[in-house]
KEMINU-639000 format. One line per 10 residues: for each residue x, y, z of N, C-alpha, C. Coordinates in Angstrom, 2 decimals. Each point is the difference from the previous one (the first is absolute). Layout:
residues N
X/Y/Z/X/Y/Z/X/Y/Z | ...;
***
This chain:
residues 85
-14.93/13.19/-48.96/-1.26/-0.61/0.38/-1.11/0.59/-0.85 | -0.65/-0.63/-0.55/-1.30/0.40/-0.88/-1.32/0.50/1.06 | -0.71/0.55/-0.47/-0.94/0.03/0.33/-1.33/-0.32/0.01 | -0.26/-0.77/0.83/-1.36/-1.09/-0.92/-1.15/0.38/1.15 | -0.48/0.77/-0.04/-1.01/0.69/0.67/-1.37/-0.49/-0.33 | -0.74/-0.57/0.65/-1.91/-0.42/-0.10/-1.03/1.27/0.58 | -0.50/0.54/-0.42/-1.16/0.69/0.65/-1.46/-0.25/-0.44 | -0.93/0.21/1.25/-1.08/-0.31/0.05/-0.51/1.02/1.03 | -1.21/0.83/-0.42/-0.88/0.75/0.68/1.21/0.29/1.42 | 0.20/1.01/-0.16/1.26/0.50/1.34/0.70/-0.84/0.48;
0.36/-0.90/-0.47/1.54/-0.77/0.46/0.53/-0.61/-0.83 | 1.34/0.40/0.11/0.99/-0.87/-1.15/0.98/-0.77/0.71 | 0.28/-1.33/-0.79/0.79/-0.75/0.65/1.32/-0.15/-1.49 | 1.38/-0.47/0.98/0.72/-0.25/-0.96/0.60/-1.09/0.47 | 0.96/-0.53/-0.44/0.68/-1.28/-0.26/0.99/0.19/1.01 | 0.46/-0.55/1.13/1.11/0.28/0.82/1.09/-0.60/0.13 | -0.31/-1.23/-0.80/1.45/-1.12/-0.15/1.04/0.52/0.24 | 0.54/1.01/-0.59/1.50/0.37/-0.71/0.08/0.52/1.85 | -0.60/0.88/0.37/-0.27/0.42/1.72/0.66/-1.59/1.15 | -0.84/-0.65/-0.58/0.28/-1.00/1.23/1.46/-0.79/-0.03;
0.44/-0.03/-1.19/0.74/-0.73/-0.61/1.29/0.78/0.09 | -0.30/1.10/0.33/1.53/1.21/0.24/-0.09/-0.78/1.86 | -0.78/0.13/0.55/-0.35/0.14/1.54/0.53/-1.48/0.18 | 0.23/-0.73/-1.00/0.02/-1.66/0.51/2.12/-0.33/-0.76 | 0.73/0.85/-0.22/1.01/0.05/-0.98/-0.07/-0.75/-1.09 | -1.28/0.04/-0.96/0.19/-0.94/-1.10/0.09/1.54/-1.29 | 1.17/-0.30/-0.18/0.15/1.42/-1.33/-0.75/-0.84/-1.35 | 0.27/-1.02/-0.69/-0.63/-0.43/-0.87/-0.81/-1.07/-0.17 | -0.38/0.20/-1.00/-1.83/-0.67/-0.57/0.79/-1.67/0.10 | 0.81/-0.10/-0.78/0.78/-1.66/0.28/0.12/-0.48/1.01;
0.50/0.77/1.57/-0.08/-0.38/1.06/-1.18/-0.27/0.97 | -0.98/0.88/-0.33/-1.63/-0.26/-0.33/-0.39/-1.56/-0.13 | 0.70/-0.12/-1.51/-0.82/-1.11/-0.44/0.92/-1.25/0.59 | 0.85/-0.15/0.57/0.99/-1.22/0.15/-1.16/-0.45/1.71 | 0.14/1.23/0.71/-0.43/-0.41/1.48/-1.68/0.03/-0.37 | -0.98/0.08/-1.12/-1.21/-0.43/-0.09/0.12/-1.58/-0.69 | 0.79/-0.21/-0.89/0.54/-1.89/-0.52/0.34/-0.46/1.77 | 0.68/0.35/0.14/0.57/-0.64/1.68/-1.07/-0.01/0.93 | -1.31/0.54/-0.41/-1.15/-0.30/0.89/-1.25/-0.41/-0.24 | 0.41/-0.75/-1.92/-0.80/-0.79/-0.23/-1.34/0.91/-1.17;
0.49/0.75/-0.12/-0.65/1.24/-0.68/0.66/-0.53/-1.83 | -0.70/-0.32/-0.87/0.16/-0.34/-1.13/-0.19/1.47/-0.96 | 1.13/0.71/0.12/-0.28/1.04/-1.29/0.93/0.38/-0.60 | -0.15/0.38/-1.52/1.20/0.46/-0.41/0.79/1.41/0.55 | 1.02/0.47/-0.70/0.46/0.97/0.22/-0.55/1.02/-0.44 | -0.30/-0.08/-1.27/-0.60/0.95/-0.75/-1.01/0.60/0.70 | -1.01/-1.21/0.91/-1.21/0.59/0.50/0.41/1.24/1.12 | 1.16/-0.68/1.22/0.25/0.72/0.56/0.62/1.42/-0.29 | 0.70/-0.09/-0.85/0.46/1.42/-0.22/-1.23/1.05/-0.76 | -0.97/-0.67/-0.58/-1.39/0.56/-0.21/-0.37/0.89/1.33;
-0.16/-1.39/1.28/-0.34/0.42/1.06/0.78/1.42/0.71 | 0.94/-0.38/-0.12/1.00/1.30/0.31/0.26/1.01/-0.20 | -0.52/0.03/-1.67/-0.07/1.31/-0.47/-1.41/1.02/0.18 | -0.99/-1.53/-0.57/-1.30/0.99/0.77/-1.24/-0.52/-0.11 | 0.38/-1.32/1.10/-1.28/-0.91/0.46/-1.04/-0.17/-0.86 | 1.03/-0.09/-1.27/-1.04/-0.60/-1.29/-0.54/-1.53/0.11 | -0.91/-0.43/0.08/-0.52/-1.53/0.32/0.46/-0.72/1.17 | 0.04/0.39/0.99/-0.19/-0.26/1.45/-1.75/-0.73/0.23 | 0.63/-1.09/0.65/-1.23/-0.58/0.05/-0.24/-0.36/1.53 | -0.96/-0.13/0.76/-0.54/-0.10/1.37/1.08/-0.79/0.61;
0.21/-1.48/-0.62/1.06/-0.75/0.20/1.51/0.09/0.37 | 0.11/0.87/-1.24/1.28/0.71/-0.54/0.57/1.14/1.66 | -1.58/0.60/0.50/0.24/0.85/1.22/0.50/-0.79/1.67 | -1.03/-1.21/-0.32/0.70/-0.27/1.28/0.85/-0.77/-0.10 | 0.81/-0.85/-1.04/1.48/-0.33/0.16/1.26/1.22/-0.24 | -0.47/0.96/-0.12/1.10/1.16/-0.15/-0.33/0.68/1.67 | -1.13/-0.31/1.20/-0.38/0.34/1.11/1.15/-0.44/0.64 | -0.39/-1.83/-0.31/0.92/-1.00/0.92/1.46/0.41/-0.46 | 0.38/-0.02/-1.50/1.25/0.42/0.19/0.68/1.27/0.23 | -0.20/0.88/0.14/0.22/1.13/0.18/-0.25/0.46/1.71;
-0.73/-0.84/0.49/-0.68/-0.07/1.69/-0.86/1.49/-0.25 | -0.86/0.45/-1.03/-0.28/1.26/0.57/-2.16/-0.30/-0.16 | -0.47/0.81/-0.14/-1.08/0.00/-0.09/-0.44/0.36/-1.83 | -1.17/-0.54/-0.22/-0.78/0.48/-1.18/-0.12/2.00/-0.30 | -0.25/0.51/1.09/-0.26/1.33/0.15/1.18/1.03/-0.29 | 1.60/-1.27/0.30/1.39/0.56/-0.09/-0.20/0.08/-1.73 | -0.82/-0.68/-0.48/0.50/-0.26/-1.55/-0.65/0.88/-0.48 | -1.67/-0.01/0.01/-0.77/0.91/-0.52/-0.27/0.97/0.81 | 0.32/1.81/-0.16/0.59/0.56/0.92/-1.30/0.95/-0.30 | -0.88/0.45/0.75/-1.27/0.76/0.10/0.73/1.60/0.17;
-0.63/0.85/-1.08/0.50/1.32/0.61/-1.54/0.53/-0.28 | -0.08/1.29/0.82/-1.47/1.14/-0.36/0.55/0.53/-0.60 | -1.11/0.21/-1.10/0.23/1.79/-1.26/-0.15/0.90/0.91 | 0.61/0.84/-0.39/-0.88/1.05/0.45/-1.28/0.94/-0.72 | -0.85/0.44/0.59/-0.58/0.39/-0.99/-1.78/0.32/0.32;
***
């Protein structure tokens, strides 16, 4: 799992896909992308395994059809931690 970490003035957020996606039994980015086509979600593969590796071009859109399919929340994806500091 990469690490794709955001920070801003005391909080960093990172990418949690690969997290939800263990929690839901989907081991790969292909199986990802077959049940987002099966729900009407138009993207390549390439994008998704982008997504997978480290929520490179994720778009607002992109969040809540990976919500609906995945059944989890926006907050499951982008995962808020405190610095410390």
């Amino acid at each position: 799992m990469s690490d794709s970490r955001k920070s801003t003035k005391g909080l960093s957020y990172r990418w949690g896909l690969t997290e939800v996606m263990a929690r839901k039994n989907i081991r790969f980015a292909l199986d990802l992308h077959r049940r987002l086509v099966a729900n009407g979600c138009s993207v390549s593969r390439q994008t998704v395994n982008e997504w997978v590796q480290d929520g490179k071009n994720v778009r607002f859109q992109h969040i809540v059809i990976l919500c609906k399919v995945l059944d989890c929340t926006p907050s499951d994806l982008i995962v808020e931690e405190n610095i410390a500091g």
